[in-house]
C-alpha positions in Angstrom: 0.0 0.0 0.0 1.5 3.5 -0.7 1.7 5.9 2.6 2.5 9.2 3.4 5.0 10.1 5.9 4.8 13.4 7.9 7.4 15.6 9.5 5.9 17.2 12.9 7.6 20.5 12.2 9.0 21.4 15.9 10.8 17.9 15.7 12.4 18.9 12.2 13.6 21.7 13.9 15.2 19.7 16.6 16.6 17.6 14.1 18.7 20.2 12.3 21.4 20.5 10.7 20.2 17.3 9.3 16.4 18.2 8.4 17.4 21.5 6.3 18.1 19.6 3.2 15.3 17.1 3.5 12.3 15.3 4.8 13.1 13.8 8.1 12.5 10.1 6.5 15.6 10.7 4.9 17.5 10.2 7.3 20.0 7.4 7.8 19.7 5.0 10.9 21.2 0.9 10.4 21.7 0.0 6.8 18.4 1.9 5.2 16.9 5.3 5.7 13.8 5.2 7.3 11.3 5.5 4.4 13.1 2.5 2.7 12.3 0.6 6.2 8.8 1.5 5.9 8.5 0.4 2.0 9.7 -2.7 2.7 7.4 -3.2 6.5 4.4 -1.8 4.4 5.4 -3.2 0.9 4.0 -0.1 -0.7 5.9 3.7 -2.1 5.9 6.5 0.5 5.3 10.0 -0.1 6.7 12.9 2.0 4.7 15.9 3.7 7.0 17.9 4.8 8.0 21.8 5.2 7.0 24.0 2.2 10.7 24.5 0.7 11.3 21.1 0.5 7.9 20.1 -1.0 9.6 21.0 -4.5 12.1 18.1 -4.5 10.2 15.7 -2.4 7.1 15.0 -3.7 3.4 14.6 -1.7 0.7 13.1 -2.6 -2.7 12.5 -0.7 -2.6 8.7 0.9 -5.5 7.0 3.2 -2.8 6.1 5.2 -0.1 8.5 7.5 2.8 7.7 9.5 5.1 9.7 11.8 8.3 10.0 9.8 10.2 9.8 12.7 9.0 6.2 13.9 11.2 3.5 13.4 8.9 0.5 12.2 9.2 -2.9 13.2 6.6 -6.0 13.4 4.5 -4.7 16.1 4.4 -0.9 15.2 3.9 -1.8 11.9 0.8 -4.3 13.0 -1.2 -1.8 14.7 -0.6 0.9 11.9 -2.6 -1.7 9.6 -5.3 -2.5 12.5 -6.5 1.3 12.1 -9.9 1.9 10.5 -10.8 4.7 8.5 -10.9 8.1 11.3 -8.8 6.2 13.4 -5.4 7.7 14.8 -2.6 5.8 16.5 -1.0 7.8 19.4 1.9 7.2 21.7 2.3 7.6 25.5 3.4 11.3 26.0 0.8 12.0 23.2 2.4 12.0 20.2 0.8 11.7 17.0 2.3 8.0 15.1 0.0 7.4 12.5 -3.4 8.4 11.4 -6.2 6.5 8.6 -8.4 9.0 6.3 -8.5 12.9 6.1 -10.7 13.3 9.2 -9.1 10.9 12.1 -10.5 11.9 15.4 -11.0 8.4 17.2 -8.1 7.7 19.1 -6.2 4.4 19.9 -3.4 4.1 22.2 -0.1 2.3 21.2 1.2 -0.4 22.9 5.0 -1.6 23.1 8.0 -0.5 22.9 8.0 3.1 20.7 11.1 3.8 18.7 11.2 7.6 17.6 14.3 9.6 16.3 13.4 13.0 18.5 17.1 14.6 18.6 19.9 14.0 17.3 22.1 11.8 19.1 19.0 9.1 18.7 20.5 8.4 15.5 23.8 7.2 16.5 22.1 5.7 19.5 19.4 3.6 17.7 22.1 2.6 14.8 23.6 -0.9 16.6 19.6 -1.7 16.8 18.6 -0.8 13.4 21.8 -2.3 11.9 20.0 -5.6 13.3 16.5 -4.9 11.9 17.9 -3.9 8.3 20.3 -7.2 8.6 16.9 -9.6 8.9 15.3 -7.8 5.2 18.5 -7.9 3.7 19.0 -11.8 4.4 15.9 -12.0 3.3 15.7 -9.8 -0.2 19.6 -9.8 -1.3 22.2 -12.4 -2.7 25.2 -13.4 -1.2 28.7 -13.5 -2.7 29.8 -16.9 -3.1 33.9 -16.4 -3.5 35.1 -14.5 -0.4 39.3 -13.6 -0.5 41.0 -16.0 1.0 43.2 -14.0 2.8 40.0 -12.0 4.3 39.7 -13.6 8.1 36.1 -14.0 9.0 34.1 -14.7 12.5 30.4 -15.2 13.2 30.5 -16.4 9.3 26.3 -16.9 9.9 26.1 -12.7 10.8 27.9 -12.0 7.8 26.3 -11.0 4.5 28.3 -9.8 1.6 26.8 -9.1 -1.2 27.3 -10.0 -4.8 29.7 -7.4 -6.3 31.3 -6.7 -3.1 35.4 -6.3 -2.9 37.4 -7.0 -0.2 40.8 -7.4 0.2 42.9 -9.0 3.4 40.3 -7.5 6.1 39.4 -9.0 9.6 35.5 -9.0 10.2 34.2 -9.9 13.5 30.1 -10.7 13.8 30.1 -11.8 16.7 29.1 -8.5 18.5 26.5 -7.9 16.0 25.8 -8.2 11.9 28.1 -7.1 8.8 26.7 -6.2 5.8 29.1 -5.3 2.9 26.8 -4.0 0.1 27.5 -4.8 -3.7 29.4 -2.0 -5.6 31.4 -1.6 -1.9 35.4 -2.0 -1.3 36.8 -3.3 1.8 40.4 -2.3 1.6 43.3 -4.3 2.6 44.1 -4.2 6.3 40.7 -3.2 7.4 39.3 -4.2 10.9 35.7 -5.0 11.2 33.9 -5.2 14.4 29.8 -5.9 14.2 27.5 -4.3 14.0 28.1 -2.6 10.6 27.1 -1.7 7.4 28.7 -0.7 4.3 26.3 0.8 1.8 26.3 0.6 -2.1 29.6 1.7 -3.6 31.5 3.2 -0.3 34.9 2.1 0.9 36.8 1.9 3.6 40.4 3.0 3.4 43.1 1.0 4.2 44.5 0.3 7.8 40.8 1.6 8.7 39.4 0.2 12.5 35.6 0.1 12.7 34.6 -0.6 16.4 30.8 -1.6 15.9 27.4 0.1 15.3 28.6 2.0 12.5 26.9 2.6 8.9 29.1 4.1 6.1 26.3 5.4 3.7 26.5 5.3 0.0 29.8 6.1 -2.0 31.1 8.0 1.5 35.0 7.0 1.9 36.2 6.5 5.2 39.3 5.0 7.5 40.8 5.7 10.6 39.4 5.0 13.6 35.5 4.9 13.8 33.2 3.8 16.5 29.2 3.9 16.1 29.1 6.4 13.9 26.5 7.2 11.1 27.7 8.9 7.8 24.4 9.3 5.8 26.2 8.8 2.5 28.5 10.7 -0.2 31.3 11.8 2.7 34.6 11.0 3.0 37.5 10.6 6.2 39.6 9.0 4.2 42.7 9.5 6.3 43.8 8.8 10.2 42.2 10.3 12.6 39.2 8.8 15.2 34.9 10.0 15.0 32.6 8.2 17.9 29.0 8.7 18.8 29.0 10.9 15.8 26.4 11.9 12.6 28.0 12.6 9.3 25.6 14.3 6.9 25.9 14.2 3.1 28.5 15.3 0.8 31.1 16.3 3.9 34.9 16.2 3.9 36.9 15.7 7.2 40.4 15.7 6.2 43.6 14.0 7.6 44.4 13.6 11.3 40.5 15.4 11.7 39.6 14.1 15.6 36.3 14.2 17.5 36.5 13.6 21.2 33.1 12.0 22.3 33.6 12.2 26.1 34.2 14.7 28.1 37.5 15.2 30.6 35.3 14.7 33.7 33.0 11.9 32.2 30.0 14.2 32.8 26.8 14.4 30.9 27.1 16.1 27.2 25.5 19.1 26.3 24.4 19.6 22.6 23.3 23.2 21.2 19.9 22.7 19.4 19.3 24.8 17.0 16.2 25.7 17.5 15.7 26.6 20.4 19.6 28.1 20.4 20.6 26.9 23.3 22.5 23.7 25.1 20.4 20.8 26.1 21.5 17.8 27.8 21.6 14.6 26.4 21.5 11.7 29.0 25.1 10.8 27.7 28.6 10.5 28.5 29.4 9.6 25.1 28.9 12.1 22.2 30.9 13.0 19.8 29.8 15.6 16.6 26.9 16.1 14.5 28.3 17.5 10.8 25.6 19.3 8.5 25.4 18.7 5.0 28.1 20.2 2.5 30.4 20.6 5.4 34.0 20.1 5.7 37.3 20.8 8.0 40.7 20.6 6.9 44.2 18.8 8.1 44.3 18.3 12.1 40.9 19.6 12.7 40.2 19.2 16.4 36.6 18.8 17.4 34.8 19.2 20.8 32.4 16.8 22.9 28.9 17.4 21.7 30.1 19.8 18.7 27.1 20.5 16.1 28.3 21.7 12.9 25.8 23.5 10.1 25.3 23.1 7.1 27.6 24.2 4.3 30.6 24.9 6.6 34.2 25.1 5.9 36.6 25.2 8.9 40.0 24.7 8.9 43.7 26.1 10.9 44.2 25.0 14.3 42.7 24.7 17.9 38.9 23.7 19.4 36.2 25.3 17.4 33.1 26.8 19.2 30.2 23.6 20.0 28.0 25.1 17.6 29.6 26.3 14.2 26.5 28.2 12.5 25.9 27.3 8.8 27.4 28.5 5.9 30.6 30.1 7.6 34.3 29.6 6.7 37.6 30.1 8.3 39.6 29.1 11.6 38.1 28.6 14.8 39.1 32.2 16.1 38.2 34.2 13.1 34.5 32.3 11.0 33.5 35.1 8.2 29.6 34.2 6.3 30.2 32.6 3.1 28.9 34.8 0.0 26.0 32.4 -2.0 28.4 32.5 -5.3 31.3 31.4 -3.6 29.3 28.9 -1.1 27.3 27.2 -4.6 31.0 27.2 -6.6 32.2 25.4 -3.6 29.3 22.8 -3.5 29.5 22.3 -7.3 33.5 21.0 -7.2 31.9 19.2 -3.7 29.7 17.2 -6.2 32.9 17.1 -9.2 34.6 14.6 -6.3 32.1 12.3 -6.9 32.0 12.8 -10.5 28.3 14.1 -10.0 27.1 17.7 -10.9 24.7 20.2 -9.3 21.6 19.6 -10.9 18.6 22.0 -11.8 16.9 20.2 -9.2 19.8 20.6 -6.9 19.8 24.2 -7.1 16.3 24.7 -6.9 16.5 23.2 -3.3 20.1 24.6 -2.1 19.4 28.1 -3.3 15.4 27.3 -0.7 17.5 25.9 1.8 20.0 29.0 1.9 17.4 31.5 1.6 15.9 29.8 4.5 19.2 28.8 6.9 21.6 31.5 6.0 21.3 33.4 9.2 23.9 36.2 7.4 21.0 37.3 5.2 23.9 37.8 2.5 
C-alpha cells in the first residue's frame, strides 16, 4: 500500500542541521533510511509531507494512510498501523501523533509496546547498533550473497555476515560476533581493514586501508572512510579517508573531514554532554557521557581539525587552521576557529559544485532549486 509520511515541524527543527536539506524520513539509521524501512514493513511507495521548501524536491501526494516519519517500524508498530480503521489515529504515551487512517481521524487508539522515535539528534547514532539488526533480517531475506570470499580476508560469526554479490574485499578482519556485517555490492573493503559488528557498508562506499571500525557504525552510500570509527553514522557521499578517530557521531551528506580530523566523544570529567539545538539556540543535555559531533550537509574541516564533545556543525561549513572550534559552528561560515567570516551564495554554490565534481556528480537544476530554498531559509547572514 503507498503511505504518506509526515514531518511534525518542531521535531524537524530539533533535528537540524540534518532536516534542512530534506524530509526527516531521509534520514539514515542501520543500513536503510527510514522510508526505505517503511516500504519494505508496508510493501507499498511512501510520499513525503514535509515543510513547504522542501515540497519541490520531495514529492506529496494525498494517501488514506499516514505515519510519523520519525517512527522506526518494526513487526508490532507496523501491525497496529494496519489495524486502524478509517478516522482512526494511532497515538503514543506522551501523546504523540504516530499514524493516522483518512483525512478526518479523530477516534483515538493508544499504542502499545516499545515506541522507537528519532526525536534529537544523538538518537540516530544511538538507535544505529539496533537498526543495523533490523535492516540485517530484510536484507537476508531480499539480497544475494557473494559466493567467492578472499581467501586471505579472516572471518568470524561467518552466519552474521552478509556480503553481497559485487562486493570487494581485500585482506580485512571482520568480527560478527558483537553484532551483523553487511558489505553491500558495488562496496570495497580495503586491505588491512578491521571490522567489528554491527556494521554496514552501503552501495559503492569504501573503507580505506588500515581503517578500525569498532561496531554500530553505517558508512552510507559512495562516502570513503578510515581511521578509527566507533558507532558512527555517515548518511552517505562523505569522505575521512585518512587517520584520525569519529565516535558517537552523525556525518551528513557530501562532507569532507580531512587528515588527522579528531572528534573527542567524552568529556574530561566523564560528565553528561551538552548539545546546542538549533532551534531553540541553546545547550540541552543529552543523558550521555558519550557524544561525539553532529556535521551538517556540505560541510567540511581541513588537516588536524580538532573537534569538541557534543560539537554540532551546520550546514555548508568550511573550517579549517588550528585549535577547538566553538560547540555550535553556524551554517554556511568559513575560516579558523578564532576568526569564521559568512560565506557569499556565489562562492558557497561554486564550492558545492567542485563538492559534487569529487564524486564525478554535478549540481543539478533540481539541486539548485533546493540549495538556493535551503540557503534562503538557513543563511542566518542574510547575504
Amino acid at each position: 500500500m503507498d503511505f504518506t509520511l509526515f514531518d511534525e515541524s518542531e521535531l524537524r527543527n530539533h533535528l537540524m542541521p540534518f532536516t534542512a536539506v530534506r524530509p526527516i524520513a531521509y534520514i539514515r539509521v542501520g543500513i536503510f533510511c527510514i522510508y526505505e524501512k517503511w516500504e519494505m514493513h508496508l510493501n507499498g511507495k511512501a510520499s513525503f509531507q514535509s515543510a513547504p521548501y522542501l515540497q519541490t524536491h520531495f514529492k506529496f501526494q494525498k494517501n488514506e494512510w499516514h505515519i510519523n516519519a520519525a517512527l522506526l517500524p518494526d513487526a508490532s508498530i507496523t501491525q497496529q498501523i494496519l489495524a486502524l480503521t478509517s478516522g482512526q489515529k494511532l497515538i503514543g504515551e506522551d501523546g504523540t501523533l504516530l499514524a493516522f487512517r483518512g483525512e478526518h481521524a479523530a477516534a483515538e487508539k493508544r499504542a502499545t509496546g516499545t515506541i522507537r522515535k528519532i526525536n534529537r539528534l544523538w538518537d540516530i547514532f544511538s538507535y544505529n547498533g539496533e537498526e543495523i539488526k533490523h535492516d540485517f533480517e530484510w536484507i537476508c531475506q531480499t539480497r544475494k550473497r557473494a559466493i567467492n570470499i578472499d581467501s586471505s580476508t579472516i572471518l568470524y560469526g561467518k552466519e552474521n555476515i552478509f556480503i553481497e554479490e559485487g562486493a570487494s574485499i581485500k585482506a580485512a578482519v571482520i568480527n560478527a560476533e558483537t553484532g551483523p556485517v553487511f558489505i553491500a555490492k558495488g562496496a570495497e573493503v580495503q586491505e588491512g581493514t578491521l571490522i567489528r559488528g554491527g556494521f554496514a557498508l552501503c552501495e559503492g562506499a569504501v573503507t580505506a586501508m588500515g581503517s578500525k571500525f569498532r561496531g554500530d557504525c553505517t558508512i552510507g552510500p559512495y562516502s570513503k572512510v578510515g581511521g578509527e570509527v566507533n558507532n558512527t553514522v555517515f548518511f552517505g557521499y562523505s569522505n575521512k579517508g585518512h587517520d584520525g578517530y569519529i565516535g558517537n557521531s552523525v556525518v551528513g551528506e557530501w562532507c569532507n573531514l580531512a587528515a588527522a580530523t579528531n572528534v573527542s566523544n567524552m568529556k574530561n570529567n566523564h560528565s553528561e554532554v551538552s548539545v546546542y539545538n538549533m532551534s531553540s539556540g541553546s545547550y540541552e543535555k543529552t543523558g550521555k557521557a558519550f557524544c561525539g559531533v553532529f556535521i551538517g550537509d556540505y560541510s567540511r574541516c581541513g588537516i588536524g581539525t580538532t573537534l569538541n564533545t557534543g560539537t554540532v556543525v551546520g550546514i555548508g561549513v568550511n573550517l579549517f587552521d588550528t585549535g577547538f572550534p566553538e560547540k555550535f559552528i553556524p551554517s554556511y561560515s568559513w575560516g579558523s576557529p578564532q576568526d569564521l567570516k559568512p560565506y557569499q551564495r556565489k562562492e558557497w554554490f561554486q564550492m558545492a559544485e567542485q563538492t559534487k565534481k569529487l564524486k564525478k556528480q554535478t549540481l543539478t537544476a533540481e539541486d539548485n532549486v533546493l540549495l538556493n530554498a535551503v540557503w534562503d531559509q538557513y543563511n542566518l547572514y542574510n547575504i
